[in-house]
C-alpha positions in Angstrom: -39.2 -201.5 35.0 -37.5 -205.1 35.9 -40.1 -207.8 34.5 -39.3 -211.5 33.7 -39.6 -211.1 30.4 -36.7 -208.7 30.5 -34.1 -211.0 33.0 -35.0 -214.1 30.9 -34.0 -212.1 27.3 -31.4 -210.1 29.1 -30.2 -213.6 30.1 -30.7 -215.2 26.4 -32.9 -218.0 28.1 -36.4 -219.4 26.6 -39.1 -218.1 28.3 -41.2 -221.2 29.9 -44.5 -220.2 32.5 -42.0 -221.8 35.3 -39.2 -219.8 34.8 -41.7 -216.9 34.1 -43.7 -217.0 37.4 -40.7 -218.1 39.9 -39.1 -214.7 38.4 -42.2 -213.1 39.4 -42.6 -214.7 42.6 -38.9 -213.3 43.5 -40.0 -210.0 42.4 -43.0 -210.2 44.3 -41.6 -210.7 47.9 -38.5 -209.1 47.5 -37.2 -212.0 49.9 -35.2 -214.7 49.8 -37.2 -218.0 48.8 -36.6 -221.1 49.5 -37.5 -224.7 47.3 -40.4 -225.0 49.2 -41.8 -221.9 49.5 -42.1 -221.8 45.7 -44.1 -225.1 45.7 -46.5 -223.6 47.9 -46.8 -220.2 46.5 -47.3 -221.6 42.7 -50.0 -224.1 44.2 -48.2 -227.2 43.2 -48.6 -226.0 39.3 -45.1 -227.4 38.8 -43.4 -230.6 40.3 -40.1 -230.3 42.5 -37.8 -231.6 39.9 -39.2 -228.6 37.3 -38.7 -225.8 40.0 -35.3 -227.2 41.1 -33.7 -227.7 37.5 -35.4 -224.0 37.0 -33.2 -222.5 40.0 -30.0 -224.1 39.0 -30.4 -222.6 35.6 -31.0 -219.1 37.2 -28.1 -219.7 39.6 -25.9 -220.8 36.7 -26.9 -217.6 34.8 -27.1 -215.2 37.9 -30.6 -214.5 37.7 -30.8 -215.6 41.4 -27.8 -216.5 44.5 -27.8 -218.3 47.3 -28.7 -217.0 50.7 -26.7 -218.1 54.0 -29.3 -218.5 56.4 -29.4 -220.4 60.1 -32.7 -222.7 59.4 -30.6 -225.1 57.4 -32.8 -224.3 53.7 -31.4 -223.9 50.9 -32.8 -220.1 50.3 -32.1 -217.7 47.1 -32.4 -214.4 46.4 -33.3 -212.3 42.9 -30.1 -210.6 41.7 -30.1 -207.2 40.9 -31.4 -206.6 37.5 -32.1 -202.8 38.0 -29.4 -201.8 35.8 -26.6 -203.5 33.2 -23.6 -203.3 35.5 -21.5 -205.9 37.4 -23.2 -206.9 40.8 -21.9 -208.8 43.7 -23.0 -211.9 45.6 -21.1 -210.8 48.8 -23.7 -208.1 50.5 -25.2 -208.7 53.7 -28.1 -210.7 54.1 -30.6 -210.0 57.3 -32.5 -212.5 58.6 -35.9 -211.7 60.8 -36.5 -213.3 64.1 -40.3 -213.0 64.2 -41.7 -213.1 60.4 -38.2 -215.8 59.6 -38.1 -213.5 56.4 -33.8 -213.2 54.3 -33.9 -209.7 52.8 -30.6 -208.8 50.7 -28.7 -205.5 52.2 -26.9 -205.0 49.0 -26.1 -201.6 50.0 -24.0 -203.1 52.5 -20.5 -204.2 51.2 -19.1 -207.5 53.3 -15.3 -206.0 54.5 -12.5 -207.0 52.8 -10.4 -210.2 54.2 -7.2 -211.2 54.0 -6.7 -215.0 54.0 -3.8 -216.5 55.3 -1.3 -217.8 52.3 -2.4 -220.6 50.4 -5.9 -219.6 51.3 -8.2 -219.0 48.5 -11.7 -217.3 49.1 -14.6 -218.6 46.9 -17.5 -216.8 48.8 -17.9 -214.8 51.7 -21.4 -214.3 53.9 -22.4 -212.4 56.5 -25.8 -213.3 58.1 -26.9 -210.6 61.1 -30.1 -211.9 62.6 -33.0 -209.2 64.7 -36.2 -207.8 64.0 -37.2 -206.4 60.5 -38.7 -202.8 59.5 -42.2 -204.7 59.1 -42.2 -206.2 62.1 -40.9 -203.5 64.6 -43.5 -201.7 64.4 
């Protein structure tokens, strides 16, 4: 079982209550977050600048990734932690029109793109909007 204990040793990072409970908070929704939705789901427990320096340390360590999305945030998604391989940034990303919820599709690859010469690809997204499992029904 993925808990934050585990990402943060698995990740050779001190273990702080922040970086503890933002973890959890990823593992709780399963969703990308963004910025704010962490200062409103931890109840203001830590200021901005603590929850932003704590997701540019989880970005720089892959703990988390950022999540192309059309409402102009700044969202980011929990990395896959299930298991010790490699995983990849560049999955699909689905974005709800009703609840506004960014899930990861990691089981879908993004196709493979051949860039023009003197191109050089840094990071590929692929955002599909529509209506979610949860709220379909």
């Amino acid at each position: 079982m993925v808990t934050p204990n585990k990402i943060l040793k698995s990740h050779k990072l001190r273990i702080t209550d922040c970086r503890l409970d933002i973890i959890q908070e990823f593992l709780e929704k399963q969703v990308a977050l963004a910025h704010s939705d962490l200062e409103d789901s931890l109840d203001k427990k830590f200021d901005r600048v603590t929850i932003y320096r704590t997701l540019n340390t989880f970005l720089e360590n892959d703990i988390i990734h950022k999540v192309l999305d059309d409402s102009g945030a700044t969202k980011y998604a929990l990395c896959s932690h299930e298991d010790d391989h490699d995983h990849s940034h560049e999955h699909v990303h689905f974005k709800c029109d009703i609840c506004g919820e960014t899930t990861c599709l990691e089981s879908i690859s993004l196709p493979q793109i051949k860039l023009p010469k003197g191109f050089e690809k840094r990071e590929m997204n692929l955002l599909v909007t529509g209506i979610c499992d949860k709220c379909h029904q």
